[in-house]
N, C-alpha and C positions, 0 to 999 in steps of 0.2 A: 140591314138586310144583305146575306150574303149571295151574288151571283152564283149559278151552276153554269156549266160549261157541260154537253155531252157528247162525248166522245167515243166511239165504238160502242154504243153501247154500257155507256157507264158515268154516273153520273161524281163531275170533278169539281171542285171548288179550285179558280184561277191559283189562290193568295196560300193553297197549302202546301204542305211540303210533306213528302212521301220518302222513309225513309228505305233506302235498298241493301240488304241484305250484303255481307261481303258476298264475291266473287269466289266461283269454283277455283280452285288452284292450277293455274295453269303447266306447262314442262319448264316455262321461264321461270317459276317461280323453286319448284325442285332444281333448276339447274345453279340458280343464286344459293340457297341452302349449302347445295354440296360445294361451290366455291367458299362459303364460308367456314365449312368444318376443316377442306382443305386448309386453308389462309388461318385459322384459327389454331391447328395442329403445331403451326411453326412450318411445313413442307415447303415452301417456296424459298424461307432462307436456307434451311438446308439444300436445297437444293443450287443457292446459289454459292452456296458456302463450295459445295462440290466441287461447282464450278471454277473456281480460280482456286481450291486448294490441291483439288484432285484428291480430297479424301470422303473415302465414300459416306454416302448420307445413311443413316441405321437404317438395316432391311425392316425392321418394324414398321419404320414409318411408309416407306415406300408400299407396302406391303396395305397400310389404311390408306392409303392417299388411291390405291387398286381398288380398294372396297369401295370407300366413298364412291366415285364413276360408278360400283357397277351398281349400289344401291339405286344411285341417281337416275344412272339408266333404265334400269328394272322399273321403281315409281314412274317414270315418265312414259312408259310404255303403258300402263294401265288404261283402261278407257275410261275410269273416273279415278283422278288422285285423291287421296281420300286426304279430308279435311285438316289431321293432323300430322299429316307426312312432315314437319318437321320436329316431331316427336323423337324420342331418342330410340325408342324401341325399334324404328326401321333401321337407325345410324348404326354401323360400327363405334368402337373406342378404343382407346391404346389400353 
């Protein structure tokens, strides 16, 4: 015989388990994505390559590594991120 437990108005069994839905996508979550397209691009070694060669990094890349941010920006300003914002169709690409 199984206990009820009631709760607000609703009746719970202690011993089940209730499973929850993923989470709405948070700005944390778009701001990981676009470090990852960054970092995925190759942008940080070029960029470090820059750095102690002093030769410049391809304006292409720079150029995506500007899009990414502003995509990232832009989704994180929304009032709801929508579910598959790490869909490619919001992303730029080389």
């Amino acid at each position: 015989m199984k206990l009820f437990v009631i709760e607000g108005g609703t009746s719970v069994a202690p011993d089940s388990v209730f499973e929850i839905g993923p989470a709405a996508p948070t700005r944390e979550d778009v701001k990981a994505e676009a470090a990852r397209r960054v970092r995925q691009s190759g942008y940080e070694d070029w960029r470090i390559r820059q750095f102690v060669t002093g030769v410049a990094m391809p304006v292409a890349l720079r150029y995506l590594q500007m899009q990414i941010s502003f995509v990232a920006e832009a989704l994180s300003r929304l009032e709801r991120i929508p579910d598959d914002f790490r869909s490619d169709t919001y992303w730029p690409s080389l």
